[in-house]
Phi, psi and omega in degrees: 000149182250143179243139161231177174253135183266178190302025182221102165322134188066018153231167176206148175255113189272128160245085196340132151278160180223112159267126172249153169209179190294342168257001155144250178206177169197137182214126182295131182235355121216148183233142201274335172304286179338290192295318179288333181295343168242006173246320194074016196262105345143080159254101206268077192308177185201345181209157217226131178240183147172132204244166160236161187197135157297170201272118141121029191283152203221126186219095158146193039236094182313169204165163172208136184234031133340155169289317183279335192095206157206128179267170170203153175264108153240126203250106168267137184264300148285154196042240160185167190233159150251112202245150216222129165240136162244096180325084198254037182245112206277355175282015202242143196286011155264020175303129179107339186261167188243122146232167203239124174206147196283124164278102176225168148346285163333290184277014179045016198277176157209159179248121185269135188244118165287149177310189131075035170241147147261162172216157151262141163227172159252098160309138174250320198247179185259145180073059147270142195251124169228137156263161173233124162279127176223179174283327175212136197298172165343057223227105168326302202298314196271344183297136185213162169236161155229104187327123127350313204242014161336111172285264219320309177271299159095038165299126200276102162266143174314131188247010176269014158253178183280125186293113176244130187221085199321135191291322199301318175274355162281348167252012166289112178324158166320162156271148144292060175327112158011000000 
């Protein structure tokens, strides 16, 4: 698999090798030596998600203020996304940036997420299915949002679908900028 890193320190883009034949394809879709060996990041799932969301569905923008965090594998099983890591750690000079990379079913790619990050998708298609590898299970208390319609962060959403969006995560607060 090849990972690269992106403009935000603690996020990476995994991209599968996929052997194909006249019987479909196979791909390694995590190997946890591989990912530490080219990240250096010790990424342990410990819980397994999976959401389906209609086309233009707004899903974050998630966190955890846990002591470890919470990491995550994201995977479109069905459709695609536009899946979003956002930098919400104010000692870091990309506090407050975003980067955005297209996911689908086809290309397998995925995105690895370092703790202490937030993240988003956008469903581009109707049925879309993403899975999640994450670091620490589920915990109401340590779970935080951040409003989608952050003016700070200022996330570029598809704007020809319709924004289905949650009251919880629409009523999240802002990020606090500098």
């Amino acid at each position: 698999m090849k990972v690269t890193p992106l403009a935000i320190d603690g996020a990476w883009l995994v991209e599968p090798i996929r052997h194909a034949d006249d019987r479909g394809w196979f791909q390694e879709w995590f190997k946890r030596s591989a990912i530490h060996e080219k990240t250096g990041y010790q990424f342990e799932p410990v819980q397994s998600n999976i959401s389906k969301s209609a086309a233009g569905v707004i899903r974050g923008i998630h966190f955890s203020i846990a002591p470890r965090g919470q990491g995550k594998l994201v995977t479109v099983m069905a459709g695609e996304i536009d899946d979003y890591v956002v930098d919400i750690n104010p000692s870091s000079s990309t506090f407050g940036k975003w980067v955005r990379e297209r996911l689908t079913a086809d290309n397998g790619r995925s995105m690895l997420i370092g703790p202490h990050m937030g993240h988003a998708f956008q469903a581009l298609t109707a049925d879309t299915v993403v899975s999640y590898l994450v670091t620490a299970e589920f915990d109401p208390i340590t779970e935080r949002g951040i409003s989608p319609f952050c003016p700070g962060v200022n996330i570029e959403w598809d704007k020809s679908l319709p924004r289905l969006v949650s009251d919880k995560d629409r009523e999240s607060p802002h990020l606090e900028l500098r």
